[in-house]
Backbone as JSON Lines, residues from 0, in Angstrom:
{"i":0,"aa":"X","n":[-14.72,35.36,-10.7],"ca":[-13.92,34.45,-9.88],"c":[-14.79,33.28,-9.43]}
{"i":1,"aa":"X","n":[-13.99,32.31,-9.45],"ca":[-14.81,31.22,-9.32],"c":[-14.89,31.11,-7.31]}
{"i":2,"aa":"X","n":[-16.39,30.18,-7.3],"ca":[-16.72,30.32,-5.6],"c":[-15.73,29.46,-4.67]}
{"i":3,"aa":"X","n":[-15.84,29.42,-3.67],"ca":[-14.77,28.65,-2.77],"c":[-15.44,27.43,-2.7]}
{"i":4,"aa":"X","n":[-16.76,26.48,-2.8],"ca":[-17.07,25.53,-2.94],"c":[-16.4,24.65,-4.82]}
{"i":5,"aa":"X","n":[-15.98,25.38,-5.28],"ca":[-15.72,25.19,-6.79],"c":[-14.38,24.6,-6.41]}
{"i":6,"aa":"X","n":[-13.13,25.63,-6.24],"ca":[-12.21,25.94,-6.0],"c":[-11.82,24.41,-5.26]}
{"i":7,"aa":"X","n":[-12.85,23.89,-4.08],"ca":[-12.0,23.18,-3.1],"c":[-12.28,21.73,-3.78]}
{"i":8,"aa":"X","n":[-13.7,22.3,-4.86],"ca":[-14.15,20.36,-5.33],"c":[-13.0,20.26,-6.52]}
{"i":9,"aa":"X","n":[-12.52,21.3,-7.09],"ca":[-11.55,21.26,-7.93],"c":[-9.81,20.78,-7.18]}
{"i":10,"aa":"X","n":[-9.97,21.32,-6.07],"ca":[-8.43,21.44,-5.36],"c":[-8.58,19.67,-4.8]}
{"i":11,"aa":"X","n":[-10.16,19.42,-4.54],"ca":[-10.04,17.63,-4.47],"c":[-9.65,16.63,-5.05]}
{"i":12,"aa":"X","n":[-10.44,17.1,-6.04],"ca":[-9.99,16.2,-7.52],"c":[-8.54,16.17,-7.6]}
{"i":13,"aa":"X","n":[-7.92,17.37,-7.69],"ca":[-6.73,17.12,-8.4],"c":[-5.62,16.24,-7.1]}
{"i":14,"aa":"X","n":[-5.77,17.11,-5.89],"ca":[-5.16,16.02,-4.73],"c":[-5.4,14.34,-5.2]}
{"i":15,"aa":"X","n":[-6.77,14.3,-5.42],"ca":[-6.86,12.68,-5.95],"c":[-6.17,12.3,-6.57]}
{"i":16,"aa":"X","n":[-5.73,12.9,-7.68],"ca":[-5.06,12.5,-9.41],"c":[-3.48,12.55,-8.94]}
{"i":17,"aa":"X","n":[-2.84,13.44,-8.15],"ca":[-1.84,13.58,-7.58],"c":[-1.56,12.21,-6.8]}
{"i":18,"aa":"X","n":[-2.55,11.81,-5.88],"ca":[-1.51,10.81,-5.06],"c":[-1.95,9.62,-5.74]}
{"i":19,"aa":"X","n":[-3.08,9.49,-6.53],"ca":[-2.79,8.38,-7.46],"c":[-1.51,8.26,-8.37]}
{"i":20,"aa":"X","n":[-1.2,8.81,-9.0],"ca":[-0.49,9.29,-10.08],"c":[1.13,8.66,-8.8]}
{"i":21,"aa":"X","n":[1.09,9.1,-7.55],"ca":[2.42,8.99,-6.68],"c":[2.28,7.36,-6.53]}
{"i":22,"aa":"X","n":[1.53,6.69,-6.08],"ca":[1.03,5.36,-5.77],"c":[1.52,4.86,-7.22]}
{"i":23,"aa":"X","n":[1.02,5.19,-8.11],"ca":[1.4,3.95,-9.13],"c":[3.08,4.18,-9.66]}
{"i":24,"aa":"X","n":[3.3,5.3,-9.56],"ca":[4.8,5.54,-9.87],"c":[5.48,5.34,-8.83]}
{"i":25,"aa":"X","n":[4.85,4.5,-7.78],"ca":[5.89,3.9,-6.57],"c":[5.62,2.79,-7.03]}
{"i":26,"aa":"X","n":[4.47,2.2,-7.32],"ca":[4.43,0.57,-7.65],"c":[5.06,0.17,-8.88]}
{"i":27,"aa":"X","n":[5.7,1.4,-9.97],"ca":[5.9,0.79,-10.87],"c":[7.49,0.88,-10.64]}
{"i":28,"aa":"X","n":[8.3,1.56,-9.72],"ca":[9.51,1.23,-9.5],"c":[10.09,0.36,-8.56]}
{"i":29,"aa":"X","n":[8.73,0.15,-7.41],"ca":[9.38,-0.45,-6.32],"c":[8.25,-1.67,-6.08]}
{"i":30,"aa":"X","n":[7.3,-2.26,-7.32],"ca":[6.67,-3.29,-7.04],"c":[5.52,-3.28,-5.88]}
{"i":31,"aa":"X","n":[4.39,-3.84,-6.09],"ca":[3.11,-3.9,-5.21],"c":[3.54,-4.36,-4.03]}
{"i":32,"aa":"X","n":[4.36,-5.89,-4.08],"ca":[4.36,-6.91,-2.82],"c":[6.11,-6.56,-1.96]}
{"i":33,"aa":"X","n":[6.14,-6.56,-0.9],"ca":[7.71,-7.21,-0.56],"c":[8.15,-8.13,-1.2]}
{"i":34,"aa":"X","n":[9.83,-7.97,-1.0],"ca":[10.54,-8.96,-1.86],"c":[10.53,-9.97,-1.19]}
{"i":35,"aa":"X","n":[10.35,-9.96,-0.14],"ca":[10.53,-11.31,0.82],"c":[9.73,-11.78,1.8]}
{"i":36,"aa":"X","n":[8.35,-12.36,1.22],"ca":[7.44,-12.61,2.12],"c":[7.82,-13.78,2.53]}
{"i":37,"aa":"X","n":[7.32,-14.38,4.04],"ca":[7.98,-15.28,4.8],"c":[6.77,-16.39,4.65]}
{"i":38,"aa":"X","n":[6.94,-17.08,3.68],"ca":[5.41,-17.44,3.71],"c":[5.74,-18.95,3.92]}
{"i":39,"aa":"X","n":[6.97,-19.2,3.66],"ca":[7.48,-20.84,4.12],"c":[7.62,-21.34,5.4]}
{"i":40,"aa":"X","n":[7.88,-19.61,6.21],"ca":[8.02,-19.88,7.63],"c":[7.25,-21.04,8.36]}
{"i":41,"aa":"X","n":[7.84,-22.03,9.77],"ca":[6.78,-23.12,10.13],"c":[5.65,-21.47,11.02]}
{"i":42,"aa":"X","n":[4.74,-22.32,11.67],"ca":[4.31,-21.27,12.41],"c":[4.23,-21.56,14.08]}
{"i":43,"aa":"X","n":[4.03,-21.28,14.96],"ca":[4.14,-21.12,16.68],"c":[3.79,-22.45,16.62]}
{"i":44,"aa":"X","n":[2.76,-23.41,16.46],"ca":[2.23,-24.62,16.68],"c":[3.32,-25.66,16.05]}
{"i":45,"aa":"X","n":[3.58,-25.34,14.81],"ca":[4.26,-26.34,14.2],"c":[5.73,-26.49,14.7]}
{"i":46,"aa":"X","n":[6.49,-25.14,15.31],"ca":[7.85,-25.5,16.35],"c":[7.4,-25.81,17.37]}
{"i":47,"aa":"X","n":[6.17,-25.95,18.17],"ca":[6.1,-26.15,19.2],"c":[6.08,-27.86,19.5]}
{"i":48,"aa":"X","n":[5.29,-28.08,18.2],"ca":[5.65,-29.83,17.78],"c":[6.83,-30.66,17.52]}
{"i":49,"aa":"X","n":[7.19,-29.95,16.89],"ca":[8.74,-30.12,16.63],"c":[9.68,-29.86,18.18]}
{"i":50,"aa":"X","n":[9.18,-29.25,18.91],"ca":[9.98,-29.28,20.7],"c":[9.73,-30.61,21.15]}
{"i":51,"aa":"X","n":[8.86,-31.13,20.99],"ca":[8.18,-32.11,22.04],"c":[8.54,-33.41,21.27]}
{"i":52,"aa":"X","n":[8.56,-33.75,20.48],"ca":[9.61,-34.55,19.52],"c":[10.5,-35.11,20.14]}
């Protein structure tokens, strides 16, 4: 029988390969980025310019 230091570097590894394996089969159905980053938004300074206007 294999030792309990074996067992847990083995039970690591595979946890690794597992939530890798979950991570990319989420990125490959549901994409890396949000669909809707707000990146046009003005920001706090630039409405605040636009008040005083």
């Amino acid at each position: 029988m294999a030792s309990a230091t074996k067992k847990a570097k083995i039970r690591r590894i595979l946890n690794l390969a597992k939530a890798a394996k979950k991570r990319k089969n989420f990125e490959k159905k549901f994409g890396s980025t949000p669909k809707l980053l707000p990146l046009d938004m003005p920001n706090a300074n630039e409405k605040a310019m636009k008040k005083a206007e």
